[in-house]
C-alpha positions in Angstrom: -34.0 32.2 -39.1 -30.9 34.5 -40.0 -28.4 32.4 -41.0 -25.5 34.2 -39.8 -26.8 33.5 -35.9 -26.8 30.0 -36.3 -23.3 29.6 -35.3 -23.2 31.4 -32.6 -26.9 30.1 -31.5 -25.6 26.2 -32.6 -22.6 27.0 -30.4 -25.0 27.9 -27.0 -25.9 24.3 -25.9 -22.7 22.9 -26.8 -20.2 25.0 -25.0 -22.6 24.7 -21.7 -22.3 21.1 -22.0 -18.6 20.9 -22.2 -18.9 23.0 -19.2 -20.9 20.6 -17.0 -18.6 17.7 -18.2 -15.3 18.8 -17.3 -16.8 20.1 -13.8 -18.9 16.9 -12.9 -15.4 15.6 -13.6 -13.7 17.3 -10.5 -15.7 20.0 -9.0 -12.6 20.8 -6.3 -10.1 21.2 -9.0 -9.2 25.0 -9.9 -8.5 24.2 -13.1 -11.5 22.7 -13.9 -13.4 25.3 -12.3 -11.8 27.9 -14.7 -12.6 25.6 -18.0 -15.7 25.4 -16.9 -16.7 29.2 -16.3 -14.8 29.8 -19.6 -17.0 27.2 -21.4 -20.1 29.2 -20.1 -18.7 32.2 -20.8 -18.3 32.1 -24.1 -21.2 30.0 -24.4 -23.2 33.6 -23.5 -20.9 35.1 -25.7 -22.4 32.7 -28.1 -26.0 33.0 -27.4 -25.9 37.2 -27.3 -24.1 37.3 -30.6 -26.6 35.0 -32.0 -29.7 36.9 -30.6 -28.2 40.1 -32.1 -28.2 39.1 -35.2 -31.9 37.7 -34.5 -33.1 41.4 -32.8 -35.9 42.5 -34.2 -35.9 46.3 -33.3 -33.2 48.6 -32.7 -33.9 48.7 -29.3 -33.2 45.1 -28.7 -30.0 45.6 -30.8 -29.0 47.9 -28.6 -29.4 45.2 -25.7 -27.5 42.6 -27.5 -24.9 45.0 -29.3 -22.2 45.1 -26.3 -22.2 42.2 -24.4 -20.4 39.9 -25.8 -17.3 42.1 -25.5 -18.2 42.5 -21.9 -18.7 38.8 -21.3 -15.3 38.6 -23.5 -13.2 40.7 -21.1 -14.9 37.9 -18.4 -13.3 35.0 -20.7 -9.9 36.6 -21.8 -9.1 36.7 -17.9 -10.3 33.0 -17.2 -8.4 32.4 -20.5 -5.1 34.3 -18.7 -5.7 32.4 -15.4 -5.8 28.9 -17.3 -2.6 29.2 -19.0 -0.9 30.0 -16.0 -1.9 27.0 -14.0 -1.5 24.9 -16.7 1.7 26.0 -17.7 3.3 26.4 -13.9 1.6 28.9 -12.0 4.0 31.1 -10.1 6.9 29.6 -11.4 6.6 31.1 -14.8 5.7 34.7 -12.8 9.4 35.0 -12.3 10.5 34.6 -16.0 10.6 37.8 -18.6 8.8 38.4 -21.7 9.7 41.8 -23.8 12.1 42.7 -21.4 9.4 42.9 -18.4 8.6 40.2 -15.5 5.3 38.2 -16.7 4.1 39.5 -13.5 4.4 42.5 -14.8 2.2 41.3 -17.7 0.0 40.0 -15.6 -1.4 42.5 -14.1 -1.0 45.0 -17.4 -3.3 42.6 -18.9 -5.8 42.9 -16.1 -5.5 46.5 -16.2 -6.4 46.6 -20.0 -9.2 44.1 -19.2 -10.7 46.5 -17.0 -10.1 49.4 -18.9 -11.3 47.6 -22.0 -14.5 46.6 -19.9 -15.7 49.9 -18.6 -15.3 51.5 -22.1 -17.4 49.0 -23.8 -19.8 49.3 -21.1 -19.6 53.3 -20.7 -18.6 54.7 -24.2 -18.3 54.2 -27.9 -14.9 54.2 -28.1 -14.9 50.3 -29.3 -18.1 49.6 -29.9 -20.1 52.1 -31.1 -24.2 51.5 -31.8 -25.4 48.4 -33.8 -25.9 48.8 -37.3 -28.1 46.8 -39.6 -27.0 45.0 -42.4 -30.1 43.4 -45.3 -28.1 40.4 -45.4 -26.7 39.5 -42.2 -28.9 41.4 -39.9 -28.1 43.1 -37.0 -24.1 44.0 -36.5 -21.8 45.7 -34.2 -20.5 49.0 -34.9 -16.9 49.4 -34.3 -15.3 52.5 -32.6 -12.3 54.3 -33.0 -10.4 52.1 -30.4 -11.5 48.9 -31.9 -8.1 48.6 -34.1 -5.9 49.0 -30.7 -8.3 46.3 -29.3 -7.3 44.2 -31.8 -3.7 44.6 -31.3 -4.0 44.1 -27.6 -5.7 40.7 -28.3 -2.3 39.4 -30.7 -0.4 40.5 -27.3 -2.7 38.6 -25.3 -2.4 35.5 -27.7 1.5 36.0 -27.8 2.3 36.2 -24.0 -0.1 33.1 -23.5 1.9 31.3 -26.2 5.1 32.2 -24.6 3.9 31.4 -21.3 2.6 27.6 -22.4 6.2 26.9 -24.6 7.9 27.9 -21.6 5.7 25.7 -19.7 6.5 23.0 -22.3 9.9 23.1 -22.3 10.4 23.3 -18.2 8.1 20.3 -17.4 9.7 17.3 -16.4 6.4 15.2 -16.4 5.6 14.0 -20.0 1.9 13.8 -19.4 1.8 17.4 -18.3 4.0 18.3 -21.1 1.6 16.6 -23.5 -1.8 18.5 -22.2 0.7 21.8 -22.4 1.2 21.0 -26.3 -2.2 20.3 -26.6 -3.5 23.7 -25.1 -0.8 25.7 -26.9 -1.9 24.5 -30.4 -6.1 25.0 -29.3 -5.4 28.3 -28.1 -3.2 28.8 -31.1 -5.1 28.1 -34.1 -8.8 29.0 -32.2 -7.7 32.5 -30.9 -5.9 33.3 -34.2 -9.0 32.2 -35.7 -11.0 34.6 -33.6 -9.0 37.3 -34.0 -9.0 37.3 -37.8 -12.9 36.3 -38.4 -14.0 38.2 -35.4 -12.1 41.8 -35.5 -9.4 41.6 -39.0 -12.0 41.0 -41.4 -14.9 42.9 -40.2 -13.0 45.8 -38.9 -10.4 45.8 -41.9 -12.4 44.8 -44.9 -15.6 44.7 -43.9 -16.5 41.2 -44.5 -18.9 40.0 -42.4 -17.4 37.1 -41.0 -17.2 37.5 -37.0 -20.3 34.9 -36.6 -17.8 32.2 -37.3 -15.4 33.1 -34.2 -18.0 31.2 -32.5 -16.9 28.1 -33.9 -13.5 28.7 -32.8 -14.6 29.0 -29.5 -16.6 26.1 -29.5 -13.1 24.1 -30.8 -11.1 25.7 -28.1 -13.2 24.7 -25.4 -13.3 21.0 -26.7 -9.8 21.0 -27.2 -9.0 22.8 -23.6 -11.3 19.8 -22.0 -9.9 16.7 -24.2 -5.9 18.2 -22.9 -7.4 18.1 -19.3 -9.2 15.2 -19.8 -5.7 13.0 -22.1 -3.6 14.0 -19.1 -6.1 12.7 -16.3 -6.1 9.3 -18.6 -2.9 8.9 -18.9 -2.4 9.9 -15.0 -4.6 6.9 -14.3 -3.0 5.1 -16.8 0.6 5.4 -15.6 -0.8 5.1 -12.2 -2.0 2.2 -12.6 1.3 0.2 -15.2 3.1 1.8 -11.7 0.9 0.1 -9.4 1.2 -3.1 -11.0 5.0 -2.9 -11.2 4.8 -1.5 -7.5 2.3 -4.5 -6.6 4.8 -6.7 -8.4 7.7 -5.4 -6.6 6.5 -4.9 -3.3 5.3 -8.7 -3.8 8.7 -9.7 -4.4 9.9 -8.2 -1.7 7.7 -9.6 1.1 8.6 -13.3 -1.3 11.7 -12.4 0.2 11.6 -11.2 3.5 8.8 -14.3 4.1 12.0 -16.6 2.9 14.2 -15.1 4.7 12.0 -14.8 8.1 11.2 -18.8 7.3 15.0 -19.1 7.3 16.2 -17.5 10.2 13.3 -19.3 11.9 14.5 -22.6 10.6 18.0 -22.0 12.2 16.4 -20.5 15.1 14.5 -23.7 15.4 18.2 -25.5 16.2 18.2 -23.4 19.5 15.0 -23.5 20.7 11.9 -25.7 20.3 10.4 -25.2 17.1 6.7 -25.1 18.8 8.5 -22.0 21.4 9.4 -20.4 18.1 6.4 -20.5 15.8 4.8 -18.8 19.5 7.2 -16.5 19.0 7.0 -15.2 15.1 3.0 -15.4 15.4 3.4 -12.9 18.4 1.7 -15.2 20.6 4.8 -15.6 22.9 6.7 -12.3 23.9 10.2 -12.7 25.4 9.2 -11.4 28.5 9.5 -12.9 32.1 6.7 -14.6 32.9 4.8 -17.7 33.3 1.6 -19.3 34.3 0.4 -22.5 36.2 -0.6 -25.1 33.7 -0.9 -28.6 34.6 1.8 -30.4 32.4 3.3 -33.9 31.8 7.0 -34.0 32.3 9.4 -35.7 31.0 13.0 -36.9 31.6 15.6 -39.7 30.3 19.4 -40.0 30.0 22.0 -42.8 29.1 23.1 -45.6 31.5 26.4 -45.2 32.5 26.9 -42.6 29.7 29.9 -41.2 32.0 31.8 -44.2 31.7 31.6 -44.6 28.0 32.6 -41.0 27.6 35.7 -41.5 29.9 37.0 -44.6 27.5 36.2 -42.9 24.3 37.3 -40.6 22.1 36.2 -36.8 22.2 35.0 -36.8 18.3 33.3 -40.3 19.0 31.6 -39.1 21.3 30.5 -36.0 19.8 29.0 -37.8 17.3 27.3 -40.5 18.8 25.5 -38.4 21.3 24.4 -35.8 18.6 23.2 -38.2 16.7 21.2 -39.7 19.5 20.0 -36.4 20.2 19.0 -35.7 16.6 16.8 -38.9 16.7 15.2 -38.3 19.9 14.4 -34.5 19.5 12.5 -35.9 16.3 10.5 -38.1 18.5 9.9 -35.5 20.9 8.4 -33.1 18.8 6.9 -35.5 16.6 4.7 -36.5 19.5 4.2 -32.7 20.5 6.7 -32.5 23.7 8.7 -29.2 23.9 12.4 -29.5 25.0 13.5 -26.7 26.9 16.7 -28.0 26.6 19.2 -31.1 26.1 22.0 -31.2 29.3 24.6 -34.2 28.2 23.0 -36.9 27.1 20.2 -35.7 29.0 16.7 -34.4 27.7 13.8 -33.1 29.3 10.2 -32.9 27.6 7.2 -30.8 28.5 4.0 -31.9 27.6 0.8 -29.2 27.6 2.7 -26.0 26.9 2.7 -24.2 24.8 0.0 -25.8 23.8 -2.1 -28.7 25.0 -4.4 -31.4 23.9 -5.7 -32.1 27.6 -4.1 -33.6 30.8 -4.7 -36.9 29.3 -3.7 -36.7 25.6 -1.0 -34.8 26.9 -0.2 -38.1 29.4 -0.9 -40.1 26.7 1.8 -38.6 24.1 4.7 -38.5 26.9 4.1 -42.1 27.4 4.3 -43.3 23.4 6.7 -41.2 22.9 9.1 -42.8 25.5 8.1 -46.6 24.3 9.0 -44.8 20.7 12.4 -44.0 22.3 13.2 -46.9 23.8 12.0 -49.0 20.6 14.6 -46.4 18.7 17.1 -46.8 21.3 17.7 -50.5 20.4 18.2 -49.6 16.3 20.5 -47.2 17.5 22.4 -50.1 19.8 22.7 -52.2 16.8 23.8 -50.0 14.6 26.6 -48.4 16.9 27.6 -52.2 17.6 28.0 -53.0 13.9 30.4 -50.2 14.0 32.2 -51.5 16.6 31.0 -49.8 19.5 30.6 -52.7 22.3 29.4 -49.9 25.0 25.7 -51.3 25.8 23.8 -48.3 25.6 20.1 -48.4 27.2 18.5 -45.2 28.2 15.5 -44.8 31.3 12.8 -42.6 31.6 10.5 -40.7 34.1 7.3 -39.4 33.6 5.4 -37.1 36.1 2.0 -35.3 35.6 0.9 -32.4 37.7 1.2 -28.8 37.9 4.4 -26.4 37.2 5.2 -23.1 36.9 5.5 -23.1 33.4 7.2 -19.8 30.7 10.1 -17.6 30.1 12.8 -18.4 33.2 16.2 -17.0 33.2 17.0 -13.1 32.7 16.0 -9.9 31.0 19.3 -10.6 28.5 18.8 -14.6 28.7 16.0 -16.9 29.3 14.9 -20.3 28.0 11.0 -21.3 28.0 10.9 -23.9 30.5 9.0 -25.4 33.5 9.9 -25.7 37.1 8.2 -26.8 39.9 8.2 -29.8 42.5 6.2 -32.0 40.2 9.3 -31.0 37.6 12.0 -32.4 40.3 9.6 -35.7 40.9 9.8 -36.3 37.1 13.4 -36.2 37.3 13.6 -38.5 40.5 11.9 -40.8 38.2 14.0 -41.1 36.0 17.4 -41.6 38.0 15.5 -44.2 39.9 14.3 -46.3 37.0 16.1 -49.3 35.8 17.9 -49.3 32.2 15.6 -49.4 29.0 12.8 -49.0 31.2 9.9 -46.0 31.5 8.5 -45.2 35.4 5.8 -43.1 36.0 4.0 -41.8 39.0 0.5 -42.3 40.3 -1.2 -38.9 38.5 0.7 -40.4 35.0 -0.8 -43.9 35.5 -4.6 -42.5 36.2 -4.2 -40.7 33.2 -2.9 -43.8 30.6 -3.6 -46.6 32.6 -7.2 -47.2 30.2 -5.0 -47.7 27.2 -1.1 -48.6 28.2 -0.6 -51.3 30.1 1.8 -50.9 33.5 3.0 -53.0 36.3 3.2 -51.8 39.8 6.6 -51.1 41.1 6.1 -50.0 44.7 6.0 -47.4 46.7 9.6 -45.8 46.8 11.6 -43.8 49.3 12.3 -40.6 46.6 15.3 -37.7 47.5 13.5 -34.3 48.0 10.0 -36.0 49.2 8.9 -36.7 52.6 6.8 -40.2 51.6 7.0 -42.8 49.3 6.1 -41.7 45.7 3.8 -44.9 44.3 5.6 -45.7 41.0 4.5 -47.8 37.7 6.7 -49.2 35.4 5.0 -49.3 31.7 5.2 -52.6 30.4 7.0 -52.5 26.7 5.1 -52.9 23.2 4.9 -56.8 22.4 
């Protein structure tokens, strides 16, 4: 084996490796597409320098003898094409280099290229017939333009190194500007390294030293792929620390909105029933005018004489008295699951089975405990307002109805209150101004419901406003 085609024969597999890596990386990409054809590219270059040195007749020298400066011309325009996506594309077109447009450059450089590639392939003018050396083997013969061809390749290497500093210097991206520094010193120190071992010394001095240009290729391609390869790391990379940070801060953000949302429901909560409001903020309620027919439990109570009181008192007493009556029997509404569509005076009406509901009897069930609750409360209350010095006997009564209401959004398209109306509604309320103080009455359809479990006493058949025959009524008898 001739020694002097090892390099460019050790180079073959190598170079078409690097160029199924960087591809198998990101077929789509341009640039990758371009490293890759450049990695094969010179990879032939590698393998038909190698095999001239290896010919074994003058006739297969022949063969071998000009193509890799035809493959070359293939390479220095991927080369030219590289830079210029790496370094900007057509925003470095625009800038000047020796007084011309790199446009301009551009294309002058694809001119030579071409005219470069039909004289090697047509004439002798750069390379001339193979000649064979005892020691090395096989070697090019240079022609008379081969000097000028060396010239135009400095050229080449200095308008890519201007293109990729003014690259450098115009990136605003650190990452990019990193794989731009990386690619200028690779194309640097490899082409500069091609250019003497390849054309200087053999054309100059004779030395026989162009099979080691092969390893500059072979350097330049690795470096080329680990600048593409850093800068899709540390992409990733920053991608990611961002992410987390984003993650993190988007987190934070929905902490916040979540507290706030949980806030302005909590004070929305003071205006409406908390149950109408969770229906609400889960979407399952839409502030729209309708309602349904849902067979409910309604309930009603008020104060004894609570006119009087108010009459002989003072404004701020009261005011606080009755919110702090309120406050303890809204507690005991919604502790037992009744929704309050709203408090008139010392008034409050309950629904029971809407929003939700547990069942016409647990529903039943619940309005009744929760009035004994209130009544039981009512009496603290009594005796605490009396060791203040309040002598005004309060005692509160109750009516309880079961049946079926129109039950939803009431009011108006700019105002409305979730509520239920009805007949059955206006019988619960009868109820209740009917009933005797600190006493619970409820109809017929409440007492089939509870009767199994709370005990009640038969009032009577009663004469009731709005109802054409006596509404059967039950008086639930108190806890013992």
């Amino acid at each position: 084996m001739n020694p002097y085609a090892l390099p460019f024969l050790m180079s073959f597999v190598p170079l078409i490796l690097l160029g199924l890596a960087i591809i198998l990386q990101n077929p789509r990409n341009r640039l990758y597409q371009i490293v890759c054809a450049f990695c094969i590219g010179n990879a032939l270059v590698a393998g038909a320098g190698g095999m001239l040195h290896l010919a074994a007749s003058r006739e297969q020298a022949v063969f071998w003898n000009r193509l890799p400066y035809l493959l070359n011309c293939a390479t220095y325009w991927l080369f030219l094409q590289y830079t210029l996506i790496i370094s900007g594309g057509e925003a470095r077109m625009g800038e000047r280099f020796l007084f011309m447009p790199i446009r301009l450059h551009y294309w002058l450089t694809i001119g030579v290229l071409a005219l470069v590639f039909g004289l090697v392939g047509l004439s002798d003018l750069v390379v001339a017939a193979p000649v064979y050396n005892p020691v090395t083997g096989w070697e090019h013969g240079y022609g008379p333009l081969h000097r000028e061809i060396i010239f135009a390749n400095v050229y080449l290497l200095v308008l890519l190194l201007f293109i990729l500093q003014r690259g450098i210097k115009t990136s605003p991206d650190p990452i990019l500007r990193r794989a731009r520094i990386i690619a200028t010193a690779a194309i640097g120190v490899a082409q500069s390294w091609v250019i003497v071992t390849g054309l200087v010394l053999p054309d100059f001095f004779g030395v026989p030293t162009h099979s080691f240009a092969a390893i500059a290729w072979l350097v330049l391609c690795f470096l080329l792929i680990y600048g593409l390869m850093r800068q899709q790391w540390e992409t990733i990379h920053e991608f990611s620390a961002n992410l987390e940070e984003k993650v993190a801060m988007r987190t934070a953000e929905l902490a916040r909105a979540k507290s706030n949302l949980e806030e302005v429901q909590e004070q929305i909560s003071k205006y409406l029933d908390p149950h109408v409001v969770e229906k609400i903020f889960s979407g399952e309620l839409s502030a729209e005018l309708t309602s349904r027919r849902a067979r409910l439990t309604m309930f009603f109570s008020d104060i004894k004489d609570f006119t009087q009181f108010t009459d002989a008192s003072d404004p701020e007493e009261v005011a606080r008295l009755l919110n702090e009556y309120l406050g303890e029997m809204a507690t005991i509404v919604r502790r037992w699951g009744g929704t309050i569509p709203q408090f008139t005076g010392d008034s409050i009406y309950a629904i029971f089975g809407a929003p939700d509901s547990r069942g016409a009897r647990e529903d039943a069930l619940a309005a009744v405990r929760m009035a004994l609750e209130m009544q039981s409360h009512m009496q603290h209350l009594r005796r605490k307002w009396w060791n203040e010095g309040i002598q005004f006997p309060f005692q509160i009564r109750c009516g309880i109805h079961s049946g079926m209401a129109n039950v939803g959004n009431c009011g108006s398209e700019g105002f409305m209150e979730f509520s239920a109306i009805g007949l059955n509604v206006n019988l619960a309320s009868r109820l209740e101004h009917i009933c005797r103080p600190g006493q619970i009455y409820v109809s017929h359809a409440t007492w089939a419901l509870v009767k199994d479990e709370i005990p009640c006493e038969e009032v009577g058949a009663i004469e009731v406003k709005g109802f054409h025959y006596p509404i059967q009524v039950y008086r639930v008898m108190p806890r013992p």
